[in-house]
C-alpha positions as CSV (number, residue, x, y, z in Angstrom):
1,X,11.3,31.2,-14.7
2,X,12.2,31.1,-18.0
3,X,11.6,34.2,-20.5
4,X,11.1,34.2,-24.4
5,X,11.5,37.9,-25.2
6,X,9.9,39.3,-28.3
7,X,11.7,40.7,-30.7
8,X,11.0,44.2,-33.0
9,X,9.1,44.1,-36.1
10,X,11.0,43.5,-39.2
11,X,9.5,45.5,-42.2
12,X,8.1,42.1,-43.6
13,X,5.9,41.9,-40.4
14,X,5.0,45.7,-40.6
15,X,3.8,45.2,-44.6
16,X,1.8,42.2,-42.8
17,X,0.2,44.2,-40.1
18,X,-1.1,46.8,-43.3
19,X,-2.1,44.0,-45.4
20,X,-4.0,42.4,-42.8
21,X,-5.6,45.3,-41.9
22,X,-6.4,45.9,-45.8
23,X,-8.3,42.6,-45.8
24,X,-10.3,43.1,-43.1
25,X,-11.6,46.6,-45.1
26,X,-12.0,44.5,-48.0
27,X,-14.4,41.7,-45.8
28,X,-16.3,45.0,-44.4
29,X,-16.7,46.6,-48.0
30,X,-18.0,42.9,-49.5
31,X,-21.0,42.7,-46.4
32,X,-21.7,46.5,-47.6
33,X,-22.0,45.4,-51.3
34,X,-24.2,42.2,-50.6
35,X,-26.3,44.7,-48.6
36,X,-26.1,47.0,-51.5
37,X,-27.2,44.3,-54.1
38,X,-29.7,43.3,-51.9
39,X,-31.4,46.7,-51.9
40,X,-30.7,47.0,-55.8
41,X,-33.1,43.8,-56.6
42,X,-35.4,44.4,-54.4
43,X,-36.2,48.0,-56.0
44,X,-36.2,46.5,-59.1
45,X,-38.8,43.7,-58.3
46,X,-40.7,46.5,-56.5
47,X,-39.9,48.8,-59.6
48,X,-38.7,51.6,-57.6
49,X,-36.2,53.1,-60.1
50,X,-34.9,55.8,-58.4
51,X,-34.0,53.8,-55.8
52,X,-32.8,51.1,-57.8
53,X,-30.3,53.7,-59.8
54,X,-29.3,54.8,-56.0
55,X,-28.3,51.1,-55.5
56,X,-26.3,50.4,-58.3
57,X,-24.5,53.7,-57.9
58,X,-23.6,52.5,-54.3
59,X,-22.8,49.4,-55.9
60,X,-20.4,50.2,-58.3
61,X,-18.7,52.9,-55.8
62,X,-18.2,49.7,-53.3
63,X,-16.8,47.4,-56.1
64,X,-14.3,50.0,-57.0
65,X,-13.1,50.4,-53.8
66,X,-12.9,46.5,-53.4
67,X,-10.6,46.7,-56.3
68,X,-8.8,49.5,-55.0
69,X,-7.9,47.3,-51.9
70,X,-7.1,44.6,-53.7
71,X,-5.1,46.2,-55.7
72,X,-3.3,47.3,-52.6
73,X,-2.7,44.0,-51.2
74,X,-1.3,43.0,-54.1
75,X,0.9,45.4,-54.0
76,X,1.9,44.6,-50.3
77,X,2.2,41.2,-51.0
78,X,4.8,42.1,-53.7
79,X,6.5,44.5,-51.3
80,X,6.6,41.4,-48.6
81,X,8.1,39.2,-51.3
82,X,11.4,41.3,-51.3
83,X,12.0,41.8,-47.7
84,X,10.7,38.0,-46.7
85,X,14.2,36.3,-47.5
86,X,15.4,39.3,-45.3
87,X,13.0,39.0,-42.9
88,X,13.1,34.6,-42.6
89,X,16.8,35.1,-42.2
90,X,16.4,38.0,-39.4
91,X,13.6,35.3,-37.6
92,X,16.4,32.6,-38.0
93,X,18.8,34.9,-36.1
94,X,16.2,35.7,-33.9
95,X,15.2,32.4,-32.9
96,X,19.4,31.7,-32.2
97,X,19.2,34.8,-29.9
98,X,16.2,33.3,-28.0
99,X,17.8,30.1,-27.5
100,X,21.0,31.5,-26.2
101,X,19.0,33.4,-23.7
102,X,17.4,30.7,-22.5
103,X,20.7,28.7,-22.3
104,X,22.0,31.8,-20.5
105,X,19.3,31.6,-18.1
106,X,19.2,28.0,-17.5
107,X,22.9,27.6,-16.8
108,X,22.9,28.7,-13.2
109,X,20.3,25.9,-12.5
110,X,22.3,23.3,-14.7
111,X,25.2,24.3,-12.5
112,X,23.4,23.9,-9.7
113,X,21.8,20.8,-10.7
114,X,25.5,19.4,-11.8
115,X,26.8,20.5,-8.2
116,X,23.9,18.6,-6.3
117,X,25.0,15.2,-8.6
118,X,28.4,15.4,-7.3
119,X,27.6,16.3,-4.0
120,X,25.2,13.4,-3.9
121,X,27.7,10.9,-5.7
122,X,29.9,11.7,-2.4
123,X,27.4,11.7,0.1
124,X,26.7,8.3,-1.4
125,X,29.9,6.6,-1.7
126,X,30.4,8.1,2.2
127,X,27.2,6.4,3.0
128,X,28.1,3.6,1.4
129,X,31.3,2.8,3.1
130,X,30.2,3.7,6.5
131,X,27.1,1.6,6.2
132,X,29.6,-1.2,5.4
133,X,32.0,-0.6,8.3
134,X,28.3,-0.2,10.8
135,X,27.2,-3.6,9.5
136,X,30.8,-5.3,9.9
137,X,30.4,-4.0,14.2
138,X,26.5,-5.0,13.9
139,X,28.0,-8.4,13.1
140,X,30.5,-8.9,15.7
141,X,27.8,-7.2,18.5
142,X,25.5,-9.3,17.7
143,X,27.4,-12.5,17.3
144,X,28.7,-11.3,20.9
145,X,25.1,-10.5,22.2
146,X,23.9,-14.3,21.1
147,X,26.5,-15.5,22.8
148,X,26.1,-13.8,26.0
149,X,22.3,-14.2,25.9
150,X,23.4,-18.1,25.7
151,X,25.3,-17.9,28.6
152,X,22.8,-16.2,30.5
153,X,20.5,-19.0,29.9
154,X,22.6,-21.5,31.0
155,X,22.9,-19.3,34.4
156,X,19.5,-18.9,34.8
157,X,17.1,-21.4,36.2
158,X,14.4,-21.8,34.1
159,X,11.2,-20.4,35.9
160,X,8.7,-22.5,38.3
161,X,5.9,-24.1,36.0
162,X,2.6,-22.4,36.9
163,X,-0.4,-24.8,38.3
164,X,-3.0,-25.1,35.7
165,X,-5.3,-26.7,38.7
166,X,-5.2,-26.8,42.1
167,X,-4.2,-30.3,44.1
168,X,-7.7,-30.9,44.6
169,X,-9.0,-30.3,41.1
170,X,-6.1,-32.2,40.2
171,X,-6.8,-35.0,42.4
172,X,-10.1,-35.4,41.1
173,X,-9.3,-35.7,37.8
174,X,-6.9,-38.4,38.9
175,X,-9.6,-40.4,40.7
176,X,-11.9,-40.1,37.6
177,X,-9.0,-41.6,35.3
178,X,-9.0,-38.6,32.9
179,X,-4.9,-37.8,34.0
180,X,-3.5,-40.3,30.9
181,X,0.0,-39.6,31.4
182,X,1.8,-37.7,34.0
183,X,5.4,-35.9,34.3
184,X,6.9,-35.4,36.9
185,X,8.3,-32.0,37.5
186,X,5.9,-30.0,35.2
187,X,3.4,-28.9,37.3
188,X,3.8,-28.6,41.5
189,X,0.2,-28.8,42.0
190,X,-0.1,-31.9,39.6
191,X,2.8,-33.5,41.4
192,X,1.2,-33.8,45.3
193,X,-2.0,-34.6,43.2
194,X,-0.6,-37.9,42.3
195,X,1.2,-38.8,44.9
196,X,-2.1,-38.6,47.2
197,X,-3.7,-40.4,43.8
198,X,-1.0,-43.0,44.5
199,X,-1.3,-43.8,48.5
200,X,-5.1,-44.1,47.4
201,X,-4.6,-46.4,44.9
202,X,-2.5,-48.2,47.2
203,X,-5.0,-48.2,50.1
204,X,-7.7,-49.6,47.4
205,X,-5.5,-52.4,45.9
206,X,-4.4,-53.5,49.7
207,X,-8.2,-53.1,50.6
208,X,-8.9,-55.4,47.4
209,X,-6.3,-58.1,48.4
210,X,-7.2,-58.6,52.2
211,X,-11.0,-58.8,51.5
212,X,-10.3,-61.5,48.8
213,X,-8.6,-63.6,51.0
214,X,-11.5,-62.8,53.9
215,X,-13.9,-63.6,51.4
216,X,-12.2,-67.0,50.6
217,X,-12.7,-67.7,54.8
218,X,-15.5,-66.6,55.6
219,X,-17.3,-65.4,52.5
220,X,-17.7,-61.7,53.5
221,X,-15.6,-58.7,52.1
222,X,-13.7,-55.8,54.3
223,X,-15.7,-52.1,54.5
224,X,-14.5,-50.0,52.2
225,X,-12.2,-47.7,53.0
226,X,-13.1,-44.2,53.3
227,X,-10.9,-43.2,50.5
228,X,-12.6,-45.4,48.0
229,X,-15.7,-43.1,48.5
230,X,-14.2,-40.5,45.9
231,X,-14.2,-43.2,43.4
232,X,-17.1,-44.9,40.8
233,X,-17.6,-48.7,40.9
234,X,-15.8,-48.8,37.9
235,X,-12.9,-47.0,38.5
236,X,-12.5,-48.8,41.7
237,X,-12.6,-52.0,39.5
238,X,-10.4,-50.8,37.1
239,X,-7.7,-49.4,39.6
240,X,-7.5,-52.9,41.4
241,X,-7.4,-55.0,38.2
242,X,-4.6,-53.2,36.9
243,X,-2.4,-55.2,39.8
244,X,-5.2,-57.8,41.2
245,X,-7.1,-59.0,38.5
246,X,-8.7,-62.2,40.7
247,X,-9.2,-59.6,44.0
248,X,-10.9,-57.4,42.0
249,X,-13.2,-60.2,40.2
250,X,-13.6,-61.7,43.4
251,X,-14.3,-58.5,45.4
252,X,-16.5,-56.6,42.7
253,X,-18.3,-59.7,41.6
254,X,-19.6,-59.8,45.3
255,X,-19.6,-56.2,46.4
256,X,-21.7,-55.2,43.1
257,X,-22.9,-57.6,41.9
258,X,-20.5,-58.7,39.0
């Protein structure tokens, strides 16, 4: 922690110290003479003389020693003025001395402060060049990991698609028309789905033909078969027409009415 330490007294500062203290008598001897005064008119308005002559003689006895002070000040105040370029120039030395012992003080930390810079300005320019010669091998390991990773891709087989419904639910939703478009290979489940979907469809359209052509004999349709069962009038319609547009008019006109 840094210390300003105070210097002596020069005699400018000791007249000071008196003069001060003279003005503080004199500020304590002029509250004693308004009090005085005070008492003075106020025996004379009451017409107490004798108390009125005490007054005044306490009166004058304060203002002469009010002069007396001031008469000392003065006199300090002239003593001061011939030390003062004495005592500014021993204050201007003073102050120097100060500062050089706060300099004094203050160097071991500068030194140390200095010190950390140039340790730091190493520990940066080592930091520095070894975080260049770290991001140089990041580089090549990772353009080697990418690589690697790309191979082992290739090796791989890509994983078995997961079912998102079971054959049955999947069938289902085949039978009902809402499977729009179908892939073959994305989902295992979806893919014995159709193909059941497409022997049904098969068995509806042959169904379809032959009671068309027994219809056009002897004017009566085929049972259905028993897949047909899983299927709505229109979808039936709709599956046959695809192929059989004048089966399925002639069938479905008959069967239902159409």
């Amino acid at each position: 922690m840094l210390r300003i330490v105070k210097s002596k007294k020069t005699e400018w500062e000791k007249l000071e110290a008196l003069k001060q203290e003279k003005i503080n008598s004199k500020a304590t001897l002029e509250k004693l003479l308004e009090g005085a005064s005070g008492i003075q008119r106020e025996a004379l308005l009451k017409g107490d003389e004798g108390k009125r002559q005490e007054a005044l003689a306490m009166v004058q006895s304060l203002q002469q020693q009010i002069a007396a002070v001031d008469r000392d000040i003065k006199f300090l105040e002239e003593e001061q003025s011939k030390v003062e370029a004495m005592h500014i120039e021993f204050k201007l030395k003073e102050i120097e001395r100060q500062k050089e012992a706060i300099q004094k003080e203050l160097e071991p930390y500068r030194k140390a402060y200095e010190d950390a810079k140039t340790a730091f300005k190493k520990a940066e320019q080592e930091w520095f060049a070894k975080n260049h010669e770290a991001s140089r091998k990041f580089d090549a390991l990772n353009r080697e990991r990418d690589a690697l990773r790309l191979r082992l891709d290739k090796l791989t087989p890509p994983p078995s698609p997961q079912p998102k419904h079971s054959v049955e639910e999947w069938l289902n939703l085949c039978r009902q028309g809402k499977v729009k478009t179908y892939i073959q290979g994305n989902d295992p489940n979806l893919d014995d789905a159709w193909r059941q979907y497409e022997e049904e469809k098969e068995i509806i359209r042959d169904w379809a033909k032959k009671s068309a052509t027994r219809k056009k004999v002897c004017g009566e349709t085929l049972p259905l078969p028993e897949v047909a069962k899983h299927y709505s009038q229109a979808r039936l319609r709709e599956i046959v027409s695809a192929t059989h547009p004048k089966a399925a008019n002639a069938v479905f006109g008959h069967l239902f009415g159409h």
